[in-house]
N, C-alpha and C positions, 0 to 999 in steps of 0.2 A: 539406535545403532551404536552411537556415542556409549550408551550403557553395557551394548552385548561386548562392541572392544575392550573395554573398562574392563570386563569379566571375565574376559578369556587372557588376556593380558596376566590380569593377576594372577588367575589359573596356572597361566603358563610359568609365570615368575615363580609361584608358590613350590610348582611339580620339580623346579630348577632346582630351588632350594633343597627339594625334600632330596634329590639326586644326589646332589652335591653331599647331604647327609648321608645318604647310604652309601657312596662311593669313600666318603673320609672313614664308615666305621667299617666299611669291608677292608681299606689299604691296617688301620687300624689293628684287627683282627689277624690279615696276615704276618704284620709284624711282632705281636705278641707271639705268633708261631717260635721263631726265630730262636725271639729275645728267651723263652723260654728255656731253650735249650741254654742260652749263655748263661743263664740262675741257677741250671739243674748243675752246670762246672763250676759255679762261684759254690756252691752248696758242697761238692767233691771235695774241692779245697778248702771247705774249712773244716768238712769234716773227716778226711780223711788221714791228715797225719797225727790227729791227737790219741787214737790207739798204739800206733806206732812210736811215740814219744821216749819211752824203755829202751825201746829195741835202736832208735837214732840217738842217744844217750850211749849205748853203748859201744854203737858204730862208731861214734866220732869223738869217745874214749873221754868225753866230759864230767861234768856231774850233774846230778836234775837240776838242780837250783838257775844253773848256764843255761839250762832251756828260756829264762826269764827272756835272758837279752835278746831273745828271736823273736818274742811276741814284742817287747819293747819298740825294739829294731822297725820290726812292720808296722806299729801302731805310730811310731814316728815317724814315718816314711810316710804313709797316709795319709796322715794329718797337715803334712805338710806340703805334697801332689795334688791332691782332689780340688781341691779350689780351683789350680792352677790349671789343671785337664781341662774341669768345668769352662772355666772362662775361654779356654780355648776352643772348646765344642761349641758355645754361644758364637764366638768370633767366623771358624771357619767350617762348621759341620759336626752333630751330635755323632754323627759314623766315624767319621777319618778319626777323631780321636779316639771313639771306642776300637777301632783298629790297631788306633797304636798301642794305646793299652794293652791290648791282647797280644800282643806283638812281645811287648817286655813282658809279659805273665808268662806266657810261653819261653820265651829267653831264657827267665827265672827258673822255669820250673825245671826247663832240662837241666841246668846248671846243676839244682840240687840234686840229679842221680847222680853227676861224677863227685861233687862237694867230698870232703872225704878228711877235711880240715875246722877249726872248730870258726874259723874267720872266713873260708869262701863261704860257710856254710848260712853264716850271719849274714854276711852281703846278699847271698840268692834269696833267704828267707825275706829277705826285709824287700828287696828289688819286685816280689813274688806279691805284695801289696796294692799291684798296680790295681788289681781288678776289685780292690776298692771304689772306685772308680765307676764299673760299670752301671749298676743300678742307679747313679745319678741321672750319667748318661740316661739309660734306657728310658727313664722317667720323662726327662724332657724330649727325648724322642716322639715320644708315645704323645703327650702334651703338645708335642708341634703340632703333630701329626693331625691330632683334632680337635687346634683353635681355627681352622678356618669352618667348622661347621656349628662352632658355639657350643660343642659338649665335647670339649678336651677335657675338663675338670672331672666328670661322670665318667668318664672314659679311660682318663687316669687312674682313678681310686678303683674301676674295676682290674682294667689291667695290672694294676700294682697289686691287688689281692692275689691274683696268680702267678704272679711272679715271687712274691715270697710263698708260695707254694710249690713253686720248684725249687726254690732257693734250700727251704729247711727239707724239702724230700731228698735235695742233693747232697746236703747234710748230714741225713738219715742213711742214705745210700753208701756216700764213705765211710762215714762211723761204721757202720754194719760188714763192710766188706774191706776192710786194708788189711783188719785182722787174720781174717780165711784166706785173704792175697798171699800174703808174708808164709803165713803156714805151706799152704798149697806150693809156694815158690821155694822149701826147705828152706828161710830166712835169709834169702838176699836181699838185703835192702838196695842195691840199686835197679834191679829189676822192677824190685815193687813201687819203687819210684816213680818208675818212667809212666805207670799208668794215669797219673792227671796231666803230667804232660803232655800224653800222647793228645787227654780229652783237652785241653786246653789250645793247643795242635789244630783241631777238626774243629773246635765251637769258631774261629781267626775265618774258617772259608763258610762257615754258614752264617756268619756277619758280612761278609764280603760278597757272597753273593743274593744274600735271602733279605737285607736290610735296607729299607730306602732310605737316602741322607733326608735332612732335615734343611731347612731355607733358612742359615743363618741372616741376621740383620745387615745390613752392609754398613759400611763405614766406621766399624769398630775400632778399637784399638787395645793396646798391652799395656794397662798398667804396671810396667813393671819394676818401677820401685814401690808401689804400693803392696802386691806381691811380696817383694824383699823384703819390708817392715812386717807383714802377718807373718813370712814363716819363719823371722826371727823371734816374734812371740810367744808362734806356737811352738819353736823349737825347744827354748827357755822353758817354759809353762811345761810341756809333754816332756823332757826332761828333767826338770827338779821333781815332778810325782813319779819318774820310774825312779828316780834315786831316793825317792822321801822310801818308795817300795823296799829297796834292792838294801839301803843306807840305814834305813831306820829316823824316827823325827828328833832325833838326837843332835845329828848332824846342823849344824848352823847354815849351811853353805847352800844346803837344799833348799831352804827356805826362801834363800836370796834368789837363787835364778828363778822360783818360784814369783816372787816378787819383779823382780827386775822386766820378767816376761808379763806379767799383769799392766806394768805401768809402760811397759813399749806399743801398748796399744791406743796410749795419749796422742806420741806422733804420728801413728799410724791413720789417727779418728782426723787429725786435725789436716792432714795431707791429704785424704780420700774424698774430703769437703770442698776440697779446692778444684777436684780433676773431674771434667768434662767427662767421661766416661772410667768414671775409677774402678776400680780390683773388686771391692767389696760396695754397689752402693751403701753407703749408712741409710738416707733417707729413705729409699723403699724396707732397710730393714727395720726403720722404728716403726712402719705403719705399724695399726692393730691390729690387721689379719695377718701378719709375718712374724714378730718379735716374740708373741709367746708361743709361736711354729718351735722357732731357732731355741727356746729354750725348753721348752720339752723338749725337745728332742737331747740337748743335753742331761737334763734331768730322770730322764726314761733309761738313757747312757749308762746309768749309775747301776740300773738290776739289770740291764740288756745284756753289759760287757761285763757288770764288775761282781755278782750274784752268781755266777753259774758254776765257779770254782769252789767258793762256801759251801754251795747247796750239793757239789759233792764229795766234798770231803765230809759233811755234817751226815750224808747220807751213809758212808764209809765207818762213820767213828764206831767203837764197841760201844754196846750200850751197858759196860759195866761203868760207865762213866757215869751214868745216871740221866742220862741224853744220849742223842744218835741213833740213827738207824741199825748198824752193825752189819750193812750189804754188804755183799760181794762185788768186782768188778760187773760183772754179768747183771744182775738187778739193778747196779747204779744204772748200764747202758740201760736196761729195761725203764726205767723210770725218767731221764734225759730223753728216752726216746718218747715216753707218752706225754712231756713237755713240750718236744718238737710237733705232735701230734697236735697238741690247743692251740699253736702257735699257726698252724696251716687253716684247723676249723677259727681261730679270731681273723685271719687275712679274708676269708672266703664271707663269713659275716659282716666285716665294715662298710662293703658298697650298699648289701642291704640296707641294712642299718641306716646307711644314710641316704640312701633313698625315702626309706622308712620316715625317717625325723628331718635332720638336716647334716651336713657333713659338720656342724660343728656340735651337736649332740652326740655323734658318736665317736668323735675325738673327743671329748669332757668322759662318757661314758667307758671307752676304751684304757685312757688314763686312770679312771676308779678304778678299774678293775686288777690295775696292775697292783694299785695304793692298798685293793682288801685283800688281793692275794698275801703279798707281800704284810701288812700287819696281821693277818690271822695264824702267822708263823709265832707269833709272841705267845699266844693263849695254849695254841697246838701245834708240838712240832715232835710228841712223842711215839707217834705210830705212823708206818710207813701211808696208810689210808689217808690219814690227814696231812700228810707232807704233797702224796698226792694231789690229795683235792686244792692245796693252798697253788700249787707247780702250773695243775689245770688252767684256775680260776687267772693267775697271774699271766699266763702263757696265752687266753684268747686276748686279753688284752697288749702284750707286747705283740702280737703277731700281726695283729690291725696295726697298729702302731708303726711298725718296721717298716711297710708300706704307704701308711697313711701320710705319716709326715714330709718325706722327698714332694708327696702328688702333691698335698697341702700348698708346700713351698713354691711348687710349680703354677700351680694357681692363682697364687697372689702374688707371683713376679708381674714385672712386663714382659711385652715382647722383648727376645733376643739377651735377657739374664733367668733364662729355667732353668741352664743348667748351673750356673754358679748358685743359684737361690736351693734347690735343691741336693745341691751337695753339702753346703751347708750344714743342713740337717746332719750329714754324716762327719762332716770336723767336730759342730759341738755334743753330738754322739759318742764321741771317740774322746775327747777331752774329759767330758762325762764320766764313762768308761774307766780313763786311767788315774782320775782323780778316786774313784771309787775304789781301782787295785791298790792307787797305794794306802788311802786310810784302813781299809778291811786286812791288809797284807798285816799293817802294825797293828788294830785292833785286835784279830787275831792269833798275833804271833805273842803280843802282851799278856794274854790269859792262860797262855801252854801250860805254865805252869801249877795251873793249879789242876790241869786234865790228870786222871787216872791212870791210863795208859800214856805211853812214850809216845810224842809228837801232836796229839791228838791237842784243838784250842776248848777253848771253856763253852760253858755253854751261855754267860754275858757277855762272850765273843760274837755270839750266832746270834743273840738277843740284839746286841747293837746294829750288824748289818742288816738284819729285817729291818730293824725299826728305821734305819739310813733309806732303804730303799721303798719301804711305804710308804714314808714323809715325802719326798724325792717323788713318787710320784704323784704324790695328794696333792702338792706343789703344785706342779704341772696340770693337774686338771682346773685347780682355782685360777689360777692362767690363762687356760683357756674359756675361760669363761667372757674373758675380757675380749675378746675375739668376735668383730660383728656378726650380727645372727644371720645374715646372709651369704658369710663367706665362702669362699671355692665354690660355692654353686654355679651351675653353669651360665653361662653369658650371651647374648645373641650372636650368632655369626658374626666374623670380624676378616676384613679383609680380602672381602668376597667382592669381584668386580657386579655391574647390575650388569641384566641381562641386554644384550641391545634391544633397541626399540626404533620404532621410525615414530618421529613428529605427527600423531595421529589429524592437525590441522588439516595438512592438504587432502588428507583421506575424506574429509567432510565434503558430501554432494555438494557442489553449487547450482544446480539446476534445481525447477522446481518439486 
């Protein structure tokens, strides 16, 4: 009798557990709903205004070159938010803050219909950054959401796959369509404005009503001079590479706040050691499943953000040069677009993948792939077939990538730092990034002169940034190598109360 309890007992515990599993991946599932829609808007805006770049050039009567300080603008503003969001989403709710966020992305965005000056317009641009932001958030959401059934990590890297498949199809959608907007509007640019607004507008009530908050940790606190020391770092560091870009490496001066901001991170390291709950842990970020997270994902930064403007302009060039494609605007979209294509099929392949092997095989393998796309740019880069195939091969692997690493990070936090661990990944992504626009910007702009036609760069111009971005990620995968072989894998349930039970003692007959 003692055995049939025993049996039915655990039965029952077991059945609890499995409930408990299928109720966290149904809440799971419906949240991915959601979130999806907010990726398919983060997607709009980034790919919506860079058709339109000409046409807002001449709105607000600047010159191209002035466009710099709007991507500058935002990429500072980022770099220097996302943490702070993050840590606040850990502290009081992965929602409220994604709220606010959207809050000021919306703010932003209507600002820039009426903007109509070359400095509101810098302000809305850069303010319009916030939703940088969200996919940290989302991440650890999603990650809350299902560490109490022990396959948050599994759960993550799938949902992360589809969400950077809304992310690059919302991408693909505004690239595609701002163009025909503007036209069909006989070229009012504030008209045509208003349409990410309006969606950034509508994504604010389907986070407010469709999204469940996450169970911050209780008893947190605001590092907030710890805070103050990073975003004076990264402000130094993120500004001397937009001025090494804008200035040239001529300049002495770039160098210094370049410096200045490296070594501000002494007292930054040495104060965050000290604080009971500090801004950045350091010690979760040396472990071995984190540290070479944080830096791939800088290093991936390098052809994610700082490649895409090379690869079209080199797509652009005449090939009376003796290199370059010789496209048209139209083919370039055409070929950016069947990039953004690998980029959806590499997200939708990494859960496999790691199902298949393990999550830290297909993050080693994802990284190659960026490393052979990117150096087989060196041997072939003079037919549009092989820029292709190199775009493809690079693109399944940045696309796992884009997704892979937030989950990554999210994984090997603790409780109550997923979102600050996760976003991460998106500062030194971003840092990455702008370290890469300004050397490539001067690489580049060094060799013009020996191009054939007016403006066009050399083609040991194109040779060096390939070869930057497939080192850069070759990097990254011998990194990850260092990364225990069982990491982000999923974990037993955590946090789960036991089922009750009554003291099976007194249930024992005492009669004969």
């Amino acid at each position: 009798m003692a055995r049939d309890s025993t049996t039915t007992g655990g039965a029952s515990a077991t059945g609890w557990r499995t409930s408990i599993r299928g109720s966290a991946a149904g809440i799971t599932a419906g949240l991915i709903g959601w979130l999806f829609l907010v990726e398919i808007t983060s997607g709009v805006l980034q790919g919506y205004y860079v058709p339109l770049i000409p046409d807002l050039v001449e709105h607000l009567g600047i010159h191209d070159a002035d466009f710099n300080w709007f991507e500058a603008a935002q990429l500072l503003l980022s770099a220097l938010v996302v943490p702070i969001l993050a840590k606040l989403g850990d502290m009081f709710g992965h929602k409220r803050v994604l709220l606010v966020s959207t809050v000021l992305t919306a703010g932003a965005s209507w600002w820039l219909v009426v903007a109509g000056d070359f400095w509101s317009f810098l302000a809305a641009w850069a303010l319009q950054g916030f939703y940088v932001v969200w996919l940290p958030l989302e991440i650890a959401l999603i990650f809350e959401r299902g560490r109490r059934s022990g396959t948050g990590a599994s759960q993550t890297r799938r949902a992360a796959g589809l969400l950077v498949v809304a992310l690059e199809a919302g991408a693909i959608i505004g690239a595609l369509s701002s163009g025909r907007i503007l036209t069909a509007l006989g070229g009012d640019i504030p008209l045509t404005m208003m349409l990410p607004a309006v969606a950034v507008t509508l994504v604010f009530f389907a986070i407010l009503f469709g999204v469940p908050e996450s169970e911050p940790l209780p008893g947190r606190t605001l590092d907030l001079a710890g805070f103050v020391l990073l975003s004076l770092a990264l402000l130094l560091i993120t500004s001397g590479l937009t001025f090494l870009r804008l200035n040239g490496p001529q300049t002495w001066w770039v160098w210094g706040l370049i410096a200045i901001g490296v070594l501000a991170f002494l007292p930054f390291g040495r104060h965050e050691l000290r604080q009971p709950d500090p801004a950045i842990d350091l010690r979760v970020l040396r472990q071995p499943n984190m540290w070479p997270v944080q830096l791939t994902a800088g290093l991936i930064g390098i052809s994610l953000l700082g490649a895409q403007a090379p690869l079209s302009t080199y797509a652009g060039t005449p090939r009376e040069n003796g290199y370059g494609l010789g496209l048209d605007a139209g083919d370039i979209s055409t070929l950016i677009g069947a990039y953004l294509i690998s980029m959806i099929v590499g997200a939708l392949l990494f859960p496999l993948v790691s199902r298949w092997a393990t999550p830290r095989i297909a993050l080693i393998i994802a990284a190659s792939l960026v490393a052979v796309g990117y150096l087989l740019f060196l041997p072939f880069h003079l037919e549009t077939w092989q820029v292709f195939l190199n775009m493809a091969i690079a693109g399944l692997g940045s696309g796992a990538l884009v997704g892979a690493m937030p989950a990554a990070a999210a994984a090997a936090a603790p409780r109550g730092q997923t979102g600050v661990a996760s976003a991460l990944t998106n500062t030194t992504k971003t840092i990455g990034g702008s370290f890469a626009s300004a050397v490539f910007g001067v690489v580049l702009f060094a060799g013009a002169a020996q191009a054939v036609t007016a403006g066009a760069s050399s083609l040991s111009g194109y040779l060096t940034v390939w070869a930057i971005c497939g080192a850069g990620a070759l990097v990254a995968a011998v990194l990850l190598c260092f990364v225990p072989k069982l990491a982000f894998a999923d974990a037993a349930p955590v946090d789960v109360e036991p089922e009750p039970r009554i003291d099976p003692a007194p249930e024992r007959p005492t009669g004969p």
